[in-house]
N, C-alpha and C positions, 0 to 999 in steps of 0.2 A: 420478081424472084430475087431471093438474097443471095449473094458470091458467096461460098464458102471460104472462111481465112484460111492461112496458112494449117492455121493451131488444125483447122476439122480436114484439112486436107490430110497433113500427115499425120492426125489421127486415123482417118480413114483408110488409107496406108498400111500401118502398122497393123489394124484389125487384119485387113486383106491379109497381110503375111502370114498372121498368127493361126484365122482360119486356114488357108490353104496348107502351113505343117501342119492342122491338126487333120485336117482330109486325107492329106501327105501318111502318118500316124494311126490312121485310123486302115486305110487298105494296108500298109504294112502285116496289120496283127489281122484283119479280113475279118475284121468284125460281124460283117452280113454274115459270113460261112458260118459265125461262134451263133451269132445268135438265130440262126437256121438251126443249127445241130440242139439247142438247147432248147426247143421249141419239139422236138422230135426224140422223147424219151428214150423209144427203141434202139434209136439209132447211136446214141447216146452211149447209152447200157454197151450195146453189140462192139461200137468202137474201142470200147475202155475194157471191154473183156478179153478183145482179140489182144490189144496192145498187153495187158496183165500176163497172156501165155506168150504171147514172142518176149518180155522181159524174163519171164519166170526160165525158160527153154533156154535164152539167151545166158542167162547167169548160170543154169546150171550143163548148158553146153561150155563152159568158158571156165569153170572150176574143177570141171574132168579135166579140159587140156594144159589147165596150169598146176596140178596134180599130176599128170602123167609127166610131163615135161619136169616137175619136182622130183619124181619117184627116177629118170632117165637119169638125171643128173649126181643123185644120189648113189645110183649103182653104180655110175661111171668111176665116183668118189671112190667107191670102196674096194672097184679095183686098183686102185691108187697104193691099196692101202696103207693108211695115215692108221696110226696105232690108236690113238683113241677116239678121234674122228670116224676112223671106218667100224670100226666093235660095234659102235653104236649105230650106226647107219644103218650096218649087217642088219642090225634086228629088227630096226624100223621095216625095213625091205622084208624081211622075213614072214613077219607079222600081216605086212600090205597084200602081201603074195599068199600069206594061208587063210588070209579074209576072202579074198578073190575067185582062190578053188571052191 
């Protein structure tokens, strides 16, 4: 049998390392899980449907309160009132509020 040299040793080394971060790399992203799911159309579908309504809910939960929070602060404004800052505000508020009724 022939000794391996230095050179094939830490070549062999090196390899070891490289596989083991790519194993290391590859459970990180769970690649078996991606390519289960991707083998499994329904599931697929169902997942990315559910996710599409929690973002959809999610953004338009989150535009009401950053809306309402604009419209709180607005009115706070024009009891302030600031002469041509508040006129205008008045109306925007006005306007918010006879959309609403």
């Amino acid at each position: 049998m022939v000794e391996p040299t230095r050179f094939d040793r830490e070549l062999l080394e090196r390899l070891h390392r490289q596989l083991s971060r790519l194993l290391q790399e590859i459970d990180k992203f769970n690649m078996a899980e991606y390519m289960e799911l991707l083998n499994n159309p329904r599931r697929f579908f169902w997942l990315n449907f559910l996710g599409g309504i929690a973002r959809g809910l999610g953004a338009a939960l989150g535009a009401t309160l950053l809306a309402a929070v604009a419209i709180y602060i607005l009115q706070r404004i024009v009891v302030l009132n600031v002469p041509l800052i508040g006129d205008f505000i008045a109306e925007i508020v006005r306007i918010v509020q006879n959309r609403i009724e």
